[in-house]
N, C-alpha and C positions, 0 to 999 in steps of 0.2 A: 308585766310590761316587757315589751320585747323595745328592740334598738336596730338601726341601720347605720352602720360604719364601715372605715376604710381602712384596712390594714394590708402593707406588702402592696400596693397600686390596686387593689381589687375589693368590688365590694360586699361586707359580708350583713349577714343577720344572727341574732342569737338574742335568747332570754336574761335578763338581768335577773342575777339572784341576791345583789347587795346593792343597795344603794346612799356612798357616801357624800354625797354633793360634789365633791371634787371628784371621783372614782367612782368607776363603777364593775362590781364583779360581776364577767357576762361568760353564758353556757352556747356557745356555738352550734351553729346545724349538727356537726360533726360531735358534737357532747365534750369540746374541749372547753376550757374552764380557761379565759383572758379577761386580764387586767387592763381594763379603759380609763382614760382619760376624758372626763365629760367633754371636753372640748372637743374630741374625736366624735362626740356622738353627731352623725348627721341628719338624723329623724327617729323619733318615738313612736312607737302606733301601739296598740294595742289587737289589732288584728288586722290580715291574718297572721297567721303563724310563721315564723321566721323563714323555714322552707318556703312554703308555700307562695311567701312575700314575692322571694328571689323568683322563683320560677313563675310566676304570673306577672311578674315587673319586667322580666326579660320579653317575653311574648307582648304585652302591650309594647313595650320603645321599639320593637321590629314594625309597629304597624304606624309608628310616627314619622312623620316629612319633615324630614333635616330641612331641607329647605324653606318651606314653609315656617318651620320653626323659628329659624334666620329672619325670615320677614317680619314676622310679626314682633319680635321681640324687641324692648329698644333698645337705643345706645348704650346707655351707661352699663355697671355691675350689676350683678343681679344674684340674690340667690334661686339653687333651684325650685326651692317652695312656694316660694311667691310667683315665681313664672309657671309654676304649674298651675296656681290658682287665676292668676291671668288667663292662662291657657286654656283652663275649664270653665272659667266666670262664674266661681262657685268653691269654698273649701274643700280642695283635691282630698282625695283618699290617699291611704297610705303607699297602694300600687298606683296609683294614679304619678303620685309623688315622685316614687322612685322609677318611675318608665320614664318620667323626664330625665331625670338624674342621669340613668345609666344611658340614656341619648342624646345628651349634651358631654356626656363625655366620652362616647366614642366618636366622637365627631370633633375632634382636634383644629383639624384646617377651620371649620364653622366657628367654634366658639371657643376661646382663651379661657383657660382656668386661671383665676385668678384669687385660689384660697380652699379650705375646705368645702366642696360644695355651693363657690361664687362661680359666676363668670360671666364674660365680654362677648359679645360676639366679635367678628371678626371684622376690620375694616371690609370696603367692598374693594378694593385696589390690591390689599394682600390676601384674600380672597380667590380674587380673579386668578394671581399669580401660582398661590399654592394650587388650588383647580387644576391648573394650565400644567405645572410637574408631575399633579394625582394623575392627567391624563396620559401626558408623556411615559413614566413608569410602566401603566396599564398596557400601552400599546408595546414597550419593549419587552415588559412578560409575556407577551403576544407572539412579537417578532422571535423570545428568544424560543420559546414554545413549538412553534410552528418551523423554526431549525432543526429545532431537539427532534422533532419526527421526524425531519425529512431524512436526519441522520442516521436515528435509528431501525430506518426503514430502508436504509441504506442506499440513499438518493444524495448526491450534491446540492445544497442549498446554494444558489447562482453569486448570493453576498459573500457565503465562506471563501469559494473559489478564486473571486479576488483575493483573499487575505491568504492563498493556501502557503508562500513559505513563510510567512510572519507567522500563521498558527502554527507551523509546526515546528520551527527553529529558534523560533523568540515570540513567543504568542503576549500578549498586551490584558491580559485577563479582566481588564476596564469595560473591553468593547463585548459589544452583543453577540456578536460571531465564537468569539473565544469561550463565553459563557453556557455558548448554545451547545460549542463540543465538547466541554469537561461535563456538561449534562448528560449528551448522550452516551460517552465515554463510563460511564457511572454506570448509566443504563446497560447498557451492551454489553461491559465489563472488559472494553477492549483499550489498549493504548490509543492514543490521537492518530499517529501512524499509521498503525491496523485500521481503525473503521477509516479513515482516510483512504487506504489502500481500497478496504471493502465496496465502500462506494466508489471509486472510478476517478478519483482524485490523482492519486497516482499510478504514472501506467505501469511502475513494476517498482519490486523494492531496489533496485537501482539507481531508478530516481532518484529515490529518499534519498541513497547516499551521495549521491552528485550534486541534488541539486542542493542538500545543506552543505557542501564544499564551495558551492558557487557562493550561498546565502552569505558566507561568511568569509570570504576571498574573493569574490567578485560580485558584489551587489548591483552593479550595475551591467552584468551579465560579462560572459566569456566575448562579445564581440567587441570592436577594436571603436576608438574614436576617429574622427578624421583628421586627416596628417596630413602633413607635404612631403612628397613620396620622396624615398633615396636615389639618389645618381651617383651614376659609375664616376668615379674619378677619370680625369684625363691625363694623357702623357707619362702615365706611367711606364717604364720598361716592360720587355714582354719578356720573360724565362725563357732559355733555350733548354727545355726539359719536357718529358711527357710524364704528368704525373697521373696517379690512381689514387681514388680515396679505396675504405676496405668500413664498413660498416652491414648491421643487419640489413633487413629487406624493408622493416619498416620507415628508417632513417628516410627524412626529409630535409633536415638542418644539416647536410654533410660540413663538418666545421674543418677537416683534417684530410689532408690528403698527402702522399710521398713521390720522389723520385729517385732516381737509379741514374748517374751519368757516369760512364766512365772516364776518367782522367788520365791527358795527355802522356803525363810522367807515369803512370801508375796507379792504384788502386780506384776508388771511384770518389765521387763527392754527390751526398745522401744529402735531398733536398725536402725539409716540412715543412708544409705549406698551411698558414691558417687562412680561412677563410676572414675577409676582412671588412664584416660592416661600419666598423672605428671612420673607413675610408669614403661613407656614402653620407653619414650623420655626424653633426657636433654633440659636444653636451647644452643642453637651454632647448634644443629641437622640442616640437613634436611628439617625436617617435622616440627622440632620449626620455624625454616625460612618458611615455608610454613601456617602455625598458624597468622605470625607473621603480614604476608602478607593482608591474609586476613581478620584475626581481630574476625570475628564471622560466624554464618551460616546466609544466606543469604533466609529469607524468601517470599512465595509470594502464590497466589492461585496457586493452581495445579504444584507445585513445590517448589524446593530449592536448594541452591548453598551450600555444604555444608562445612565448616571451614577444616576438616577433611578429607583426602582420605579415601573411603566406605572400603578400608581394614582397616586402621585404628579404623575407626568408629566401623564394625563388631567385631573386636580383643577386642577392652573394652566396647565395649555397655552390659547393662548389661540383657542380652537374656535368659528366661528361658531356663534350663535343664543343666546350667552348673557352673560352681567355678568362680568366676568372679575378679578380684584386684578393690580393693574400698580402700575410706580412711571412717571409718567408726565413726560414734558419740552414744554413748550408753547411753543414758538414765534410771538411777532406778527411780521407781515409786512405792509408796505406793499403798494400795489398794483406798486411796482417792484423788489419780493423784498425789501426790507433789514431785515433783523431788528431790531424794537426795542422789545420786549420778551424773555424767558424767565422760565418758572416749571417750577418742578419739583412734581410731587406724589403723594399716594400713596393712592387712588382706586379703587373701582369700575370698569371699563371695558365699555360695549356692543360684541363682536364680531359685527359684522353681513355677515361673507364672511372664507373664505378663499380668496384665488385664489392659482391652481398656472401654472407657469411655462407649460406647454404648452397650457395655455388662452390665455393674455394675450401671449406674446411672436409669434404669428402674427400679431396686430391692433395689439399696439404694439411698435414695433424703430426701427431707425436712419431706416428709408425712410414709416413711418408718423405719427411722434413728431411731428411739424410739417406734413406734408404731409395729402394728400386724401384718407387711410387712416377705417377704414370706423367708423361711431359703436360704440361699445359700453358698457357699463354703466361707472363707473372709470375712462372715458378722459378728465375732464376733472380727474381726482385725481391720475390718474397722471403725466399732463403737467404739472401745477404742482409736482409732485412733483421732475421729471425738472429744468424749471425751477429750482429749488432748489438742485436737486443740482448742478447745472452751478454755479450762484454760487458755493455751499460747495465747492467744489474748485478754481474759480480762487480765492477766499480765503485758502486754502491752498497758494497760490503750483503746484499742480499741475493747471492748465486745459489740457487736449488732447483728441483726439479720440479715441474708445476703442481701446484696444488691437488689433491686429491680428494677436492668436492665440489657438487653437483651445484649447476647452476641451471635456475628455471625459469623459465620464457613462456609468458601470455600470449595468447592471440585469440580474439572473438571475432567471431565470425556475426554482425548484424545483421542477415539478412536470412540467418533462422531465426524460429520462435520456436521455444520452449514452456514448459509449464510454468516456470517461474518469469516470462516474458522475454523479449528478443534479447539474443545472443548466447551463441553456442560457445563454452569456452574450449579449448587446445590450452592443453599445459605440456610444453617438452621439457627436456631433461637432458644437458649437456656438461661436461669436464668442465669445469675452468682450469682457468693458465692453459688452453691450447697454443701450441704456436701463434696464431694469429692476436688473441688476446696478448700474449706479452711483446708481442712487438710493436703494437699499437700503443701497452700499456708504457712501456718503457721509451721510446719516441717522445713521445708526451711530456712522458714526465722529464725526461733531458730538456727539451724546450720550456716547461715549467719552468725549469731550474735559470737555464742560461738567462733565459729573458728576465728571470725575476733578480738575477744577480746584476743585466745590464740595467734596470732601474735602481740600484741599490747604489751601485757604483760611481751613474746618473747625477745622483744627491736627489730623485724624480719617486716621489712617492709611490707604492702602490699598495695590492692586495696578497698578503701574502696569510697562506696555512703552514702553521707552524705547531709541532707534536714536542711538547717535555712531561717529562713524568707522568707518560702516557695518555695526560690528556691534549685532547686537539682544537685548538682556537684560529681565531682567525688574528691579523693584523696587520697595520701601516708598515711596520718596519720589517723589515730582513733576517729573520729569525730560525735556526735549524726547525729541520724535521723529522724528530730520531726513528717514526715509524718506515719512513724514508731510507732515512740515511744518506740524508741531504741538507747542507748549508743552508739555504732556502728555498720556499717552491711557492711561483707565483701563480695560480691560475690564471690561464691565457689561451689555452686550445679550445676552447668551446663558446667562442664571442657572439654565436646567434642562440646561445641557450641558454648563458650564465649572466648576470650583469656583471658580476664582477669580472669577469673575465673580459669582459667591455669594458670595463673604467681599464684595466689595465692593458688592455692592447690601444687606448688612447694614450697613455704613460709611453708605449712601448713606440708605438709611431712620433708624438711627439719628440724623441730621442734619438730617432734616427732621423728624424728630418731636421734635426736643429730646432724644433718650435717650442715656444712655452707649452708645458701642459696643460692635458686639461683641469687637473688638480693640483695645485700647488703645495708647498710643503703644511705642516699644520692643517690642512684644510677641513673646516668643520663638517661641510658637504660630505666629504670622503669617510669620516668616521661615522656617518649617518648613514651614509650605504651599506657602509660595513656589517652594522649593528642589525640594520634591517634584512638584510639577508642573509644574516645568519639564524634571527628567526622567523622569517619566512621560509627561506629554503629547510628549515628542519619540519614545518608545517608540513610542505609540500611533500618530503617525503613520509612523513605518518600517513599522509593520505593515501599514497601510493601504498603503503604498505598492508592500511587499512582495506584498502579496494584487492589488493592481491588474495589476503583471508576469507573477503566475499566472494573473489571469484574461485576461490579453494572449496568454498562450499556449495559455489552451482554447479561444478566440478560433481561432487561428491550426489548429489543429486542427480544431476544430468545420466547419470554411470550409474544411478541407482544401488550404491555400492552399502553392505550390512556390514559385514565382515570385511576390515581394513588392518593391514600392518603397520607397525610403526616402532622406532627408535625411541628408547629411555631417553633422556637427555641429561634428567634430575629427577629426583624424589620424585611424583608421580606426573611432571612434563614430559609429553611426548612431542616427537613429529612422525608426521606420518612419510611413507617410505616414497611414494608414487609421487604425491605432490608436499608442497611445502605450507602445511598446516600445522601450527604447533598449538597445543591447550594441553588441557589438566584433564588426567583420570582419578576420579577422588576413590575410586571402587579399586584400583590398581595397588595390590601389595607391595612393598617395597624391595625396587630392582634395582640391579647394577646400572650404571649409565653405561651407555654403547648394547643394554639389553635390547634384542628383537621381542615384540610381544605382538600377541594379534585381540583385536578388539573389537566390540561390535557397536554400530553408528547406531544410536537411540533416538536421536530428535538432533534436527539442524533449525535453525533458525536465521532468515534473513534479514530481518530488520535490525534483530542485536546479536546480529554476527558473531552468535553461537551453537556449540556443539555442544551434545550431550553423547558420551560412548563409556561401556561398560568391559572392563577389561576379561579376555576370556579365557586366554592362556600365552605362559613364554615360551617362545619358539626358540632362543639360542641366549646364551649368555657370552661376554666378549672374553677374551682370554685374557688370563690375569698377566701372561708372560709377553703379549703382543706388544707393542710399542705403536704401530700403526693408526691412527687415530680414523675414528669413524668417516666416512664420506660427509654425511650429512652434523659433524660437527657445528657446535653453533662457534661463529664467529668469536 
């Protein structure tokens, strides 16, 4: 006697070799020896043979019409033996039996099981429904299918393409498209990135990093909404002063510019000028919602995002050859620099020059600034300037001589291509603390200071950075800043780039014109700006920092460079000597820091903005007796 049962969801056959009415001991296809429960048993036959059963029971139900099967069968429960005998109109056989069996049960949608070997068929209404998702499914195995090629064949499927930064920034792994690429992703064996790149999705790994900065900082793209444009203030006074601003080549946003007047009695009186868009917008505007949004300019090599629409910007930046609105800081000075006056005001300004670094720092620098260095226009402005700056910074108890490291400056050129896609990068390599940097830097910071003391003193809230136990925070109140060496410091020179330096030249105008401010004391507003831009502006500079290491390694590419130098820093961190790349040599034995070593560049990587380099020998060790700290010191 053999037996047709169900055990683990699947059906099996086997020999009975005991039979106890309740139980049955049964010998499996397989020659395993299981213990049944007659109630499990779902047909008896006597032939064929239990193999045999299965594999000629499977080959008849392939040749049965599910459908048809449907139709004919009635409403109610049924078992399968009885429907096979319907089905035949005649005592089915054993395969006969079990061809229905095993086709009423791979047919789930058609017929409800309802017990060992019963079943229902299926209403016609849920039927219809389940159908209508078997078909659905069908056609997206289809759709995702016919992705999967197009990808791994490395074509753009035209549905991905709409979704290209959700699949690659935040992909939805629900939808069809997102399915389609971790298939061919699989296939190909490459990142989503990569075969993205591969097919033409993105025009350079560039992109990838831009445009998942926009993805997640500006979703609604880098361009501006519509505003209601700034106006010049009227009836303001006009300076009787020609001022200069002093910034790179690339500067658009000139925020800062100075003057030189000599004074009646003696000495001169030193006029900083900020640039004043506090004076064209309120806060509730617009364009303040538009500030507010984005918090600061968004820097990076070979570009920028900038806080400001370029009308805006153009309207107050402060651009030779015209009258400019500033809030301005006036400085008396005796003939022996000591300040003894200040006025603040909020004014007209004549910009009569912009000068750019790469014009002025060949004729004014460390070796020119006192010595026999060559006349040129500015040079007797800049020097009292420079003058200045030196007193304002031993004042502030930090008098030295400028720093002795290397500061590096991007510039791409878009309108090459390269192998790794458009833009040729330029990395130079200049001193900090030049003349020009500390008189600027110190300038500054003196108007930080004043202005953030005239809101303090005010009782008029502002924004202020304040440094204790060396860490640097931001906040409402008036607080030292011992990196400084200053009582407090308000950010305020950079009101077309910073917001907060907008909230607080509105503080700062309010104050001198007598007006309520724009933020009153406690102001919930003003601690939310706070908060928010300090991390968003810490955002904005990872990204910047992040885009600098990419562009260090189209750099490193472009220059087709094997062998590179570089500085120990730490246990096996370097940077390299030329540009300012710093990673890890895990191959590199263990050096003094300030050790020169030279290495050789193995593999770069653009998408995950890495290097591999293999260390090959030390060129110099620092001296144990030096004092002199490295140029390329980390901070």
């Amino acid at each position: 006697m053999f037996v047709l049962y169900e055990e683990d969801g699947a059906f099996k056959a086997g020999t009975v070799l005991t039979d106890n009415e309740a139980t049955l001991q049964v010998e499996n296809t397989h020659g395993k020896r299981v213990k049944l429960k007659r109630a499990n048993v779902l047909l008896e036959f006597r032939e064929p043979g239990p193999a045999d059963l299965l594999s000629r029971a499977e080959a008849a139900a392939e040749e049965l019409d599910t459908e048809f099967l449907w139709d004919v069968c009635g409403d109610g429960e049924f078992g399968f033996v009885d429907f096979a005998a319907e089905y035949q109109g005649r005592t089915p056989s054993a395969v006969e039996s079990a061809a229905i069996l095993l086709r009423l049960h791979s047919a789930p949608i058609w017929f409800h099981r309802k017990g060992k070997g019963r079943f229902r068929k299926a209403p016609a209404d849920i039927l219809q429904a389940a159908l209508a998702g078997l078909e659905k499914k069908r056609q997206q195995a289809a759709a995702i299918e016919h992705m999967r090629g197009e990808l791994v064949e490395g074509r753009m499927p035209p549905e991905l393409a709409a979704l290209l930064p959700q699949a690659l920034y935040r992909p939805d792994r629900n939808r069809l498209e997102i399915k389609a690429l971790e298939a061919a992703c699989v296939d190909t064996g490459l990142s989503a990135a990569r075969l993205l790149l591969k097919c033409g999705a993105l025009g350079s790994s560039y992109d990838f990093h831009y445009n998942r900065f926009l993805f997640e900082h500006f979703p609604e793209g880098a361009s501006f909404p519509a505003f209601a444009p700034a106006t010049l203030p009227a009836e303001l006074p006009r300076a009787q002063v020609a001022a200069f601003s002093i910034d790179d080549a690339s500067t658009t946003e000139i925020d800062d510019a100075f003057s030189v007047t000599p004074r009646a009695e003696g000495g001169w009186r030193i006029g900083i000028h900020i640039a004043a868009p506090a004076l064209g917008f309120g806060r509730g505007t617009a364009l303040d919602a538009i500030a507010r949004r984005r918090l600061s300019t968004v820097y990076m090599p070979g570009g920028k995002i900038t806080m400001l629409p370029d009308d805006v910007v153009q309207t107050f930046t402060l651009a030779e050859g015209r009258d400019c609105p500033a809030v301005s800081l006036y400085l008396d000075l005796t003939p022996g620099l000591a300040i003894v006056g200040e006025e603040s005001r909020v004014e007209m300004v004549p910009i009569v020059a912009n000068l750019r670094h790469h014009d002025i720092e060949p004729v004014f620098n460390d070796d020119t600034v006192h010595g026999e260095g060559p006349d040129f226009a500015w040079k007797r402005e800049l020097t009292l300037l420079w003058d200045l700056a030196t007193v304002l910074e031993a004042g502030r108890g930090k008098a030295g001589g400028n720093e002795d490291r290397i500061d590096f400056g991007f510039s791409v050129d878009w309108t090459q291509e390269t192998a790794d896609g458009p833009g040729h990068v330029s990395i130079s390599r200049r001193l900090r603390g030049s003349p020009m940097d500390k008189l600027v830097a110190e300038l500054m910071i003196h108007a930080n200071v004043t202005w953030g003391r005239l809101l303090d003193e005010a009782g008029v809230p502002g924004l202020y950075r304040a440094q204790g136990g060396g860490k640097v925070r931001m906040t409402t109140v008036a607080a030292p800043h011992e990196g400084l060496g200053v009582e407090c410091y308000a950010w305020s020179s950079s009101p077309l780039r910073r917001y907060v330096d907008l909230i607080n030249q509105w503080q700062i105008v309010s104050v001198l014109k007598g007006e309520p401010p724009a933020f009153a004391p406690r102001s919930a507003d003003l601690m939310a700006a706070l908060r928010d831009f300090e991390l968003t502006y810490a955002e904005y500079a990872e990204f910047q920092r992040g885009m600098e290491r990419y562009w260090c390694l189209r750099w490193l590419r472009q220059h087709g460079r094997g062998e590179v130098d570089a500085v120990v820093l730490r246990e096996n961190v370097v940077r390299l000597t030329e540009i300012p790349l710093v990673f890890k040599v895990p191959s590199m034995p263990l050096q003094l820091p300030g050790s020169e070593v030279r290495l050789f560049v193995e593999h770069t990587d653009l998408l995950d903005v890495e290097i591999e380099a293999r260390f090959v020998r030390t060129l110099s060790e620092p001296d144990p007796a030096g004092s002199t700290p490295h140029p390329f010191d980390p901070l």
